[in-house]
PALOSE-984090 format. One record per residue (C-alpha): x, y negated, z negated; residue number from 1. Coordinates in pm, whole numbers, plus 32768, in hexadecimal, padded with zeros to 4 digits. Last residue first. Layout:
N
R   px   py   pz num
R    X    Y    Z NUM
...
END
This chain:
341
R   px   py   pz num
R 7BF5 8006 7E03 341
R 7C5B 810D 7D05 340
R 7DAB 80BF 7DC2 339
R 7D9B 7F38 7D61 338
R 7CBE 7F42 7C0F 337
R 7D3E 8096 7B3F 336
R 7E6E 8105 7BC5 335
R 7F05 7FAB 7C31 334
R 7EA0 7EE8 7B01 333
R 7EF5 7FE2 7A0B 332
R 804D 800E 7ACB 331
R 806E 7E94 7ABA 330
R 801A 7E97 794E 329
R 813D 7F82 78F9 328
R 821E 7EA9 79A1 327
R 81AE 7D62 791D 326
R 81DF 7E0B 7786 325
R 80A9 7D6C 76B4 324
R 8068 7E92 75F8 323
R 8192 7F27 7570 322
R 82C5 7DF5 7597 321
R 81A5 7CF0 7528 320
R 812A 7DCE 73EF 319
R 82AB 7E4D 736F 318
R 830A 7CC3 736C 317
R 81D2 7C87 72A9 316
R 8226 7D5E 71A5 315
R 83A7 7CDD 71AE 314
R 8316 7B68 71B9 313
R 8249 7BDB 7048 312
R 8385 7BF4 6FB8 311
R 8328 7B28 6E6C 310
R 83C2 79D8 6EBB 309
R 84D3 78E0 6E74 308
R 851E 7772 6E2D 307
R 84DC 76FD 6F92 306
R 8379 77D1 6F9F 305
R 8312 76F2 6E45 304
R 8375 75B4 6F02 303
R 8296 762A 7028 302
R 8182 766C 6F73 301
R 81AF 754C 6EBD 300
R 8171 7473 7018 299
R 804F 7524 709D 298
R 7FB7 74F9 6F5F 297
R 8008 7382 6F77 296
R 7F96 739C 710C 295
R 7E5A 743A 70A2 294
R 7DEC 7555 716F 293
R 7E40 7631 70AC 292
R 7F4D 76EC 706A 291
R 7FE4 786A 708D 290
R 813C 78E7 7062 289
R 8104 79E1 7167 288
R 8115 7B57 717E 287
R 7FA4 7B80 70F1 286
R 7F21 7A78 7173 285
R 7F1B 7AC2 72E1 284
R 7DD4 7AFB 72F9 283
R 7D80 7992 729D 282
R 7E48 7920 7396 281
R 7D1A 7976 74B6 280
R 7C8D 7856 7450 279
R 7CF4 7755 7345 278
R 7DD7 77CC 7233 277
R 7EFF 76FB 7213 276
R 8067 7774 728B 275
R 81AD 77B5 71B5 274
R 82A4 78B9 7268 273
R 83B6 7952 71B3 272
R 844A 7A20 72C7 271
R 8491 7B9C 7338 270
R 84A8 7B42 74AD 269
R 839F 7BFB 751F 268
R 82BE 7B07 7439 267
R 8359 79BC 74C2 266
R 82DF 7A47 7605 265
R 81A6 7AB8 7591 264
R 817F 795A 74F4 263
R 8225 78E3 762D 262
R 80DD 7985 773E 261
R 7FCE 78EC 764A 260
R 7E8D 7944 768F 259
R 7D65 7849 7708 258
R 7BD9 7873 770D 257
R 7BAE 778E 75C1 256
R 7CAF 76A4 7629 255
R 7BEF 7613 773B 254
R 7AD9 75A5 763A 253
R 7BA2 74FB 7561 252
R 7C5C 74B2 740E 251
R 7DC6 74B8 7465 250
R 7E85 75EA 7491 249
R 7FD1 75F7 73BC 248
R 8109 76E2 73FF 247
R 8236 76B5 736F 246
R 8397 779D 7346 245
R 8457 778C 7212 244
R 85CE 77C5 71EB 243
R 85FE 77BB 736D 242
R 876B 781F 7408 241
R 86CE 797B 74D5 240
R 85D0 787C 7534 239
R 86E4 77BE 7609 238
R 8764 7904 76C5 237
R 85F8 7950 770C 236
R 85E1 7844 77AD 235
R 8711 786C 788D 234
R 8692 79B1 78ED 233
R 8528 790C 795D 232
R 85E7 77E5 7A1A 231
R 85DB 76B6 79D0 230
R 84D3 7588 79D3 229
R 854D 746D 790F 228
R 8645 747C 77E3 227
R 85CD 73B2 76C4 226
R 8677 7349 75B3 225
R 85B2 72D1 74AD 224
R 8632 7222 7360 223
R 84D5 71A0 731A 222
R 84CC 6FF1 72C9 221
R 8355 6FEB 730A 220
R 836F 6F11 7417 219
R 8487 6FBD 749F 218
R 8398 7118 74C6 217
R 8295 7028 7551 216
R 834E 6FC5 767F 215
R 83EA 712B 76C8 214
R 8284 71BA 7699 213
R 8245 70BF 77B2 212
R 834E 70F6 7887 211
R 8313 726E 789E 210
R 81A6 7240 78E5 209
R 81BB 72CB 7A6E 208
R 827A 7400 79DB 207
R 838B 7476 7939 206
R 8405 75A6 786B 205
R 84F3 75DE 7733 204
R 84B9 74F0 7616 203
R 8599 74E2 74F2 202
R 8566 7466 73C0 201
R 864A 740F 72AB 200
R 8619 741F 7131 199
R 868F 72EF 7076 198
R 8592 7332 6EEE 197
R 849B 727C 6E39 196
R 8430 718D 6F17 195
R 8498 7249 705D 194
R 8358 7346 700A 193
R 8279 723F 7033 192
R 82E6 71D2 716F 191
R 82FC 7354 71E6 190
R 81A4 733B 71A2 189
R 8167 7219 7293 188
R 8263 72C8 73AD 187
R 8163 73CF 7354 186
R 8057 7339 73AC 185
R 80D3 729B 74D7 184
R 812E 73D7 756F 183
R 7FE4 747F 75FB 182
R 805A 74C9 7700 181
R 7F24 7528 77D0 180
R 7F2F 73F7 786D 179
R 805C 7421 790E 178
R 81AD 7444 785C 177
R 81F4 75C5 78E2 176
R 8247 7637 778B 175
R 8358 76BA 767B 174
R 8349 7605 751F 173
R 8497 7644 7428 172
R 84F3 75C4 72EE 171
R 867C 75F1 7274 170
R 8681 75D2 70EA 169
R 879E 76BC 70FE 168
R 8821 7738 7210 167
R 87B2 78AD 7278 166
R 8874 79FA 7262 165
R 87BD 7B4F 726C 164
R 886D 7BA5 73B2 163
R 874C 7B3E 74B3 162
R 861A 7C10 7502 161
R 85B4 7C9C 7644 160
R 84E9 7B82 76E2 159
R 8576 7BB4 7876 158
R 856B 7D18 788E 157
R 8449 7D33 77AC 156
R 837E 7C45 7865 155
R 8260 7BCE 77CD 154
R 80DD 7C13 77DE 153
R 7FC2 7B45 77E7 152
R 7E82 7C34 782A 151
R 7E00 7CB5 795E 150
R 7C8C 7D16 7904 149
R 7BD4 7D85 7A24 148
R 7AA4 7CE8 7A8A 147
R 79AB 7D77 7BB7 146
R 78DE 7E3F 7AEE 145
R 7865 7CDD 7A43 144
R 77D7 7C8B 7B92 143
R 7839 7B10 7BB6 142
R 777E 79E6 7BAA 141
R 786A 78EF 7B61 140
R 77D5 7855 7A32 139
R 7710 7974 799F 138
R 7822 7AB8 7A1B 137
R 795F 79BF 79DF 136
R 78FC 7955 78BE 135
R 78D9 7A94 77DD 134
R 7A2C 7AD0 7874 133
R 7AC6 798B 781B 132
R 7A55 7A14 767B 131
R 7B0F 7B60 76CA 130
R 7C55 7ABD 7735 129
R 7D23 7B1C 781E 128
R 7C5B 7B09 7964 127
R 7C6E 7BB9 7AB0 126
R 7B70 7BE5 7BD7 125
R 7B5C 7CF9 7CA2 124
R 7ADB 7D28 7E03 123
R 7A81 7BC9 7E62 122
R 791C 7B3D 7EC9 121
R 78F7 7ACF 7D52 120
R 7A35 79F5 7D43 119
R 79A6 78E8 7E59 118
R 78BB 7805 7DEB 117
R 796F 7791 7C9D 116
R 7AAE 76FD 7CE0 115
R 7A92 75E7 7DC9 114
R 7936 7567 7D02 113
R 79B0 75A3 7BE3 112
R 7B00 74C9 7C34 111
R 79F6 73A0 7CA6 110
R 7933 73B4 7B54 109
R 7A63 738A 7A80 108
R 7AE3 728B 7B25 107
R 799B 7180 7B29 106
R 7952 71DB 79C9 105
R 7A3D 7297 78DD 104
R 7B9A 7324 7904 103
R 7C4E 743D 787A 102
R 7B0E 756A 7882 101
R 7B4B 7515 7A20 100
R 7C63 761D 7A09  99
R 7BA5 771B 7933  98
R 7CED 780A 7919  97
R 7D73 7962 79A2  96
R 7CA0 7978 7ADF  95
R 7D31 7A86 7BAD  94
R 7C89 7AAC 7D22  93
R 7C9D 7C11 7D94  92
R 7C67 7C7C 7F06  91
R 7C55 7DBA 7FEB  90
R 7C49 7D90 814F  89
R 7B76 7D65 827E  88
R 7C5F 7C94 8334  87
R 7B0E 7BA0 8362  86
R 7A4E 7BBE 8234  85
R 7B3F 7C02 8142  84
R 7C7E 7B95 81CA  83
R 7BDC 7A26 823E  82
R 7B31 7A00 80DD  81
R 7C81 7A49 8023  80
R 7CE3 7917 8106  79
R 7BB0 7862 8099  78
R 7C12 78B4 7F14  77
R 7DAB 787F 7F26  76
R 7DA8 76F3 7F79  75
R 7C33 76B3 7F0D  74
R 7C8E 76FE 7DB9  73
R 7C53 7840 7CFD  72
R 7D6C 7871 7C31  71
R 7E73 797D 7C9F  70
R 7DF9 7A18 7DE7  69
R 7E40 7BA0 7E37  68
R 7E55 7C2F 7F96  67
R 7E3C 7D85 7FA6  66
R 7E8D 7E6D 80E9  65
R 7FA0 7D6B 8164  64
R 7FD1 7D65 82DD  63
R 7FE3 7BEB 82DC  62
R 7FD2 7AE2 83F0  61
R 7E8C 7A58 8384  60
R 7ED6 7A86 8218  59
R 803D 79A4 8240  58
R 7F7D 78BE 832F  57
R 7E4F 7861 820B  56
R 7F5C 7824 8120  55
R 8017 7766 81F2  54
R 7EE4 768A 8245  53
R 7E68 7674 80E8  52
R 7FBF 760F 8057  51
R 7FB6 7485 80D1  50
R 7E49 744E 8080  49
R 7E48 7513 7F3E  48
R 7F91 7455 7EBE  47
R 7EDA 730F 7F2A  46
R 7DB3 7325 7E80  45
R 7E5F 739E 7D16  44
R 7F3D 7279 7D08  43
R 8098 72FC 7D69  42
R 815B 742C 7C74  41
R 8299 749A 7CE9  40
R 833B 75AA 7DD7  39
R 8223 75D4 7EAE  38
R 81CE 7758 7EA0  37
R 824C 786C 7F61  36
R 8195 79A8 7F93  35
R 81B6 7ABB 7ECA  34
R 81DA 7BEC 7FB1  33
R 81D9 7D48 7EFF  32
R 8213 7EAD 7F99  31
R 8177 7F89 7E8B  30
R 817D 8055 7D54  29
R 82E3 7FEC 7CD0  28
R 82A4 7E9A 7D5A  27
R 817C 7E66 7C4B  26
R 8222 7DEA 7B5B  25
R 82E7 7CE8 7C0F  24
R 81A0 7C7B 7CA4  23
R 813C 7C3C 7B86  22
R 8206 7B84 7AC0  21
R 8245 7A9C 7BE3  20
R 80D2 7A50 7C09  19
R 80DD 7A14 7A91  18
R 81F3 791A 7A9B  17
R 813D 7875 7BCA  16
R 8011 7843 7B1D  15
R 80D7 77B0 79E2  14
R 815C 7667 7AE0  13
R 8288 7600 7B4C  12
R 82A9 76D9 7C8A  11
R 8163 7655 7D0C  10
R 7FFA 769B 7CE5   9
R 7EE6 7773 7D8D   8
R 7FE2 7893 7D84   7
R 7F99 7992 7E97   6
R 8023 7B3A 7E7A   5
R 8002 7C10 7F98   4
R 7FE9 7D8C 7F57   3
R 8067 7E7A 804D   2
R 8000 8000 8000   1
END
């Protein structure tokens, strides 16, 4: 079997990660394509406009068996159209967040209205999170015997667990800066934190609001050094130096059908991690130093994580590398959805 892999979004961005993830675990199963992607993020109507006609040329001139979409925008969705209805072919569109759940009003509407027509018609649809699922089938229409849960996995290759050594009052956020980030909070609890003690921060990833969390970071007198976008192995050689890892998701409605691909990662990698309890985080409480929302409970949480812990990151280390292994859930994937198919 051929399977050809789309990313609605560019090289910067968490949909591209997980394309990458998996079509590197499914290559032992199949011949996989994944198409190339804009390098960086543009404004959202002009990164469909210019990747919609390659998109649309790379399935026209395929021989691929399966063609898989990440995200259902118009740039992957009307060319998963084309292989279904006209090639004939098998198709799979993943949705792995409520995009238009980050805006309100005006933007909001328009991105449901380019995302939700089209999923249904598709072979299998994939979600993460069991609460996104529930919305997919009343807000998207879609046969519930169509969905597949794909969850967030990590790379074992890549996330395999440093040497045991870490520097010392070193904090540590890894993220595409979008939207999604999510950072400001915790540059604010980090704030806190600096008041009673000089930890350090570092922030591996970048995005379109890299110069802004770079603004406010000063502003609030944080020792942050961030690195921009690198590579996944170069990431994980910065985590490997964390103390405590962070991971906060603000109060709203897009974070309720969300998981967290670096608390996994942090996970794998047999670290502290402090993170609040909204959404799909509350599972993970039991191998985190859990907060709450509240950026001074946020904050002591991750004073009391600097000054030690109770070894709950080793349980939760065992969990990722078990259950949320890429290559394991590829063969899932494969066996179950693509071939059943």
């Amino acid at each position: 079997m051929k399977i050809m892999i789309l990313s609605s979004l560019s090289k910067d961005s968490g949909c591209w990660l997980r394309a990458g993830y998996l079509a590197k675990a499914l290559k032992p199963w199949a011949r996989v394509e994944l198409v190339e992607a804009l390098p960086k993020t543009l404004p959202s109507l002009l990164e469909v406009a210019l990747t919609f006609p390659y998109n649309l040329l790379k399935v026209l001139l395929s021989d691929a068996d399966f063609f898989i979409g990440m995200k259902p925008f118009p740039n992957v969705t009307i060319p998963l159209a084309v292989a279904k209805f006209i090639k004939r072919k098998k198709t799979a569109v993943d949705i792995d967040d409520l995009d238009y759940g980050f805006f309100s009003g005006w933007k909001a509407r328009t991105i449901a209205f380019a995302q939700k027509p089209l999923p249904r018609f598709f072979d299998v649809i994939t979600y993460h999170n069991d609460a996104l699922a529930e919305h997919i089938v009343s807000a998207f229409g879609v046969d519930r015997k169509k969905l597949y849960k794909l969850v967030q996995g990590i790379d074992r290759d890549t996330f395999s667990g440093g040497d045991g050594t870490c520097e010392k009052d070193l904090l540590f956020f890894m993220g595409n800066l979008n939207l999604g980030a999510d950072l400001a909070p915790i540059l604010s609890a980090v704030a806190i934190v600096r008041q009673k003690r000089p930890v350090n921060l570092t922030i591996v990833g970048g995005g379109p609001f890299e110069r802004g969390f770079k603004r406010l970071a000063a502003e609030l007198g944080i020792n942050a050094r961030f690195t921009g976008a690198v590579a996944k192995e170069v990431a994980a050689q910065e985590l490997a130096r964390a103390d405590v890892c962070l991971v906060y998701f603000a109060q709203k409605t897009a974070n309720l059908y969300r998981c967290s691909m670096k608390l996994n990662e942090y996970l794998a990698m047999g670290k502290k991690v402090v993170c609040n309890d909204f959404g799909e985080l509350k599972k993970f409480q039991e191998y985190v130093y859990g907060a709450s929302s509240d950026l001074d409970d946020f904050a002591a949480k991750i004073i009391a994580a600097l000054d030690g812990g109770d070894g709950r990151e080793i349980k939760g280390q065992a969990h990722v590398r078990q259950e949320l292994d890429w290559a394991a859930i590829g063969e899932r994937y494969f066996f179950d959805a693509l071939k059943a198919k």
